[in-house]
LUMDOFI-444539 format. One record per residue (C-alpha): residue in one letter; x, y, z. Coordinates in steps of 0.1 Angstrom, whole numbers, plus 5000, padded with zeros to 4 digits. Layout:
AXYZ;...
***
This chain:
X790136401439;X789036171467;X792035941480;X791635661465;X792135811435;X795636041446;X798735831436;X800435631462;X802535821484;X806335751476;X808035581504;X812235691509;X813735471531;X816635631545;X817835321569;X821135331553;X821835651560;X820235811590;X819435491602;X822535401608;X823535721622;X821735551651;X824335511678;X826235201675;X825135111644;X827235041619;X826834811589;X828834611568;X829434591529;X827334271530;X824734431554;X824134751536;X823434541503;X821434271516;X818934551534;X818734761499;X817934401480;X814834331509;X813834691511;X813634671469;X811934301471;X809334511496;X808234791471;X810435051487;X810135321459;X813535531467;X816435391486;X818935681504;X821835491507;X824535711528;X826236051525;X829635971498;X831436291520;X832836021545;X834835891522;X835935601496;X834635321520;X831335471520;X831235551483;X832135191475;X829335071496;X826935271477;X828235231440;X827934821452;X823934921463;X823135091436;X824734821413;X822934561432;X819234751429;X817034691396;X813734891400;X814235101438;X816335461429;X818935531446;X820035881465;X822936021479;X822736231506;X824536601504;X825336881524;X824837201502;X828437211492;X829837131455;X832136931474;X829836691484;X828436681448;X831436601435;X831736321459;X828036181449;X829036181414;X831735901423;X828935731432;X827535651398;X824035821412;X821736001389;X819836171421;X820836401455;X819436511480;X821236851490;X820636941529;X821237291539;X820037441576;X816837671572;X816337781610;X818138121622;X819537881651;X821437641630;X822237871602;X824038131626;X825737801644;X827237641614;X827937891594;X827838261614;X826138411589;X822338461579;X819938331556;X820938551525;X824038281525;X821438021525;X819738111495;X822738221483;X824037881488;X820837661472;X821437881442;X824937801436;X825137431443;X821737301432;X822437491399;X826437281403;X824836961408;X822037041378;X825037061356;X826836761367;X823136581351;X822236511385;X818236541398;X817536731428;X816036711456;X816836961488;X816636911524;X815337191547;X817237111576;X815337161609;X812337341591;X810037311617;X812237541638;X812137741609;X810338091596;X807737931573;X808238221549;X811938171548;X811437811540;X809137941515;X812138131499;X814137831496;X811737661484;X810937881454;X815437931449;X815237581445;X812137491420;X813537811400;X817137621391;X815437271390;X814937111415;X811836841415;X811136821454;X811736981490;X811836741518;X810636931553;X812836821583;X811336771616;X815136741624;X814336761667;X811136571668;X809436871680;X806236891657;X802336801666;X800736641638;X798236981638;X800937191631;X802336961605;X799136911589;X799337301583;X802637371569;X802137091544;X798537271536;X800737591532;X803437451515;X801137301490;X799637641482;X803037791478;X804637511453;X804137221426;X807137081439;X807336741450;X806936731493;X808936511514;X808336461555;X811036351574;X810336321608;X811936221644;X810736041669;X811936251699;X808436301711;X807335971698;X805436141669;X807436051638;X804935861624;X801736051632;X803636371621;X804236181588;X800936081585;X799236431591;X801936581569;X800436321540;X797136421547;X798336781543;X799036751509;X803036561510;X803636331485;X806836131497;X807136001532;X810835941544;X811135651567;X813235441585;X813135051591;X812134981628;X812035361631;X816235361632;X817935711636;X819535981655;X818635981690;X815335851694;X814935791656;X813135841627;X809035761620;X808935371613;X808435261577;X806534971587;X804135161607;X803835441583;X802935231553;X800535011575;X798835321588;X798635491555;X795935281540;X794635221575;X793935611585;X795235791557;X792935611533;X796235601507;X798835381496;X802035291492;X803835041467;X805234851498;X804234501502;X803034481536;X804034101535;X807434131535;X807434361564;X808434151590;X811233971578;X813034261563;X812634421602;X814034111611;X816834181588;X817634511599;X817434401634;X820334131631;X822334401613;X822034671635;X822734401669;X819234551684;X816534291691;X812834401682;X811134501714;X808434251718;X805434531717;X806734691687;X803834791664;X803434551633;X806234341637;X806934301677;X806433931686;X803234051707;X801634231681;X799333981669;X799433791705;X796233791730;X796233681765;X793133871780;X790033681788;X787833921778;X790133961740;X790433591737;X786733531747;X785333771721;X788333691690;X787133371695;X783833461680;X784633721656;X788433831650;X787234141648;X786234211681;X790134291689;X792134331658;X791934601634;X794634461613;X794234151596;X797633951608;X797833771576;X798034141559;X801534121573;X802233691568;X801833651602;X799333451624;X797433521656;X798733381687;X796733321719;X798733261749;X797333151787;X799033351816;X797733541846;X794833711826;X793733431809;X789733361811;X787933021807;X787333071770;X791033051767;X791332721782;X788732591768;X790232611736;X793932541746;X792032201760;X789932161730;X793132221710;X795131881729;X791631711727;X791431661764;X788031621777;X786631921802;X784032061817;X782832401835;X784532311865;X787632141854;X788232441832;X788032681863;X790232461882;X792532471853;X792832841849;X793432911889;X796732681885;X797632841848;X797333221870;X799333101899;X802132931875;X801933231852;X802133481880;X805033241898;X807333211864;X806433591849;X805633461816;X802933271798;X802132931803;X803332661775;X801332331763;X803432111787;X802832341816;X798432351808;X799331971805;X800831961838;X797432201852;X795431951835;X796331661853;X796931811888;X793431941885;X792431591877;X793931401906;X792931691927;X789331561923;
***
């Protein structure tokens, strides 16, 4: 089946949950159902919207997401405890995701025992929450850190009681997209069961990891809006679903459209500004100050911008600063119809560099305005 012809790959957004396990994140009642509303108005197939074992508050917040959701599915996240089941059901979710540690590391430090009491665990509780009507999904907690065979075991535990999909946690961020692209091709041979990345950013490969793990045969992509998370966070959801049809050759139900303003959303809730270079939705993204870009977008966009900026509803921007070239000012002139020539346009772009380089930042209309004329009555 060539790629165009797999289904799209099944984007969870888990913003809401490990997203705002991001230090000093935390949102409100209002917050929490206002990003679940964008990120279903977006495509978002599967919404994780928090873990109901912290308590009544954070149940209430997710029975009021769910209620407020129409066509996205909502999940609770679970430790691998019938506690925690019990505390999803008060949820009014029909689907969990139960997390249990699958590396000898964290297994001996949470629970000083081995993985026998692992397995022994999946089978117990997935086969609890099965009975409570739930669907189920598990978590391999810190599976790349993991014996693949072991994983392998859980795995099979929990297709055998009913489970319909394993999500593989990159917990530490310590996976190449290589090695990622080969567990998913082993995975792949071992099960039919649905195969979920999660990844962290901790070596800034979250979202090549998820990408390579698609390409490996994963079916569902867990993501993050603005890449959100633990420590250095989780693989971007707007740079995942960008890149998916970009490099992957797959897609997504998200509309790519609405992908900056829900960042922009997030970003006000959380009380942490877009960096400016952020991929897809940074202000700079789509912004060109280079004489040499600007001098060959101006003939053919395509010269310097793989993506299409109205893919996303945004626009190009060309800016004049320090690097600017003639091109650029002769189309920032052209633009305020003033009159110019070869060597007004030089003398032009020596006073934009010096103001740009004076100010440290690029120069506005006023400012070329002010070039302009000084270049004039210099003559």
């Amino acid at each position: 089946m060539s790629p165009i012809e797999l289904p799209p790959v099944i984007i969870n957004d888990s913003t809401l949950r490990d997203g705002e396990q991001m230090p000093g994140i935390a949102f409100t009642l209002a917050e929490k159902v206002a990003i679940a509303k964008a990120l279903e108005a977006a495509g978002v197939d599967e919404i994780e919207a928090g873990t109901p074992a912290m308590g009544n508050a954070e149940i209430d917040a997710m029975a009021a997401v769910g209620e407020a959701l129409r066509e996205s599915a909502v999940i609770a996240w679970c430790r691998m405890t019938e506690a925690d089941v019990d505390a999803a059901c008060r949820t009014g979710f029909s689907r969990v995701n139960l997390s249990v540690p699958v590396s000898d590391i964290q297994i001996a430090a949470k629970f000083g025992k081995g993985r026998a009491d692992i397995l022994d665990r999946v089978r117990r509780v997935v086969a609890y929450a099965r009975e409570q009507g739930l669907e189920v999904a598990v978590g391999g907690e810190d599976s790349s850190r993991a014996d693949l065979a072991f994983v392998c075991e859980v795995i099979a535990a929990a297709e055998g009681l009913g489970a319909h999909r394993f999500r593989f946690a990159d917990t530490l961020g310590v996976l190449d997209p290589f090695a990622t692209y080969a567990v998913f091709r082993r995975l792949c041979a071992e099960t039919d069961l649905e195969l979920e990345f999660h990844g962290h950013d901790d070596l800034g490969l979250a979202t090549a990891n998820t990408l390579a793990s698609i390409q490996g045969g994963a079916t569902h992509a867990s993501v993050c809006v603005l890449g959100l998370g633990e420590r250095a966070g989780n693989a971007a959801l707007e740079q995942v679903v960008a890149s998916v049809d970009r490099i992957a050759r797959r897609r997504t139900h998200v509309r790519l459209q609405h992908l900056p303003a829900l960042a922009e959303l997030v970003a006000a809730a959380a009380r942490k500004p877009i960096p400016e270079g952020k991929a897809i939705v940074g202000a700079s993204a789509f912004t060109h100050e280079s004489g040499i870009h600007v001098s060959g977008l101006l003939r053919d966009p395509g010269t310097y911008e793989a993506l299409d900026p109205m893919l996303f509803g945004r626009t190009r921007r060309i800016v004049l600063g320090k690097h600017s070239g003639t091109a650029s000012i002769a189309h920032a002139l052209g633009a305020l119809g003033l009159p110019t020539n070869e060597t007004r346009t030089r003398e032009v772009l020596d006073r934009v560099r010096v103001h740009a380089e004076t100010f440290k930042r690029p120069v506005g209309e006023a400012e070329l305005l002010d070039c302009y004329v000084a270049a004039a009555a210099n003559r």
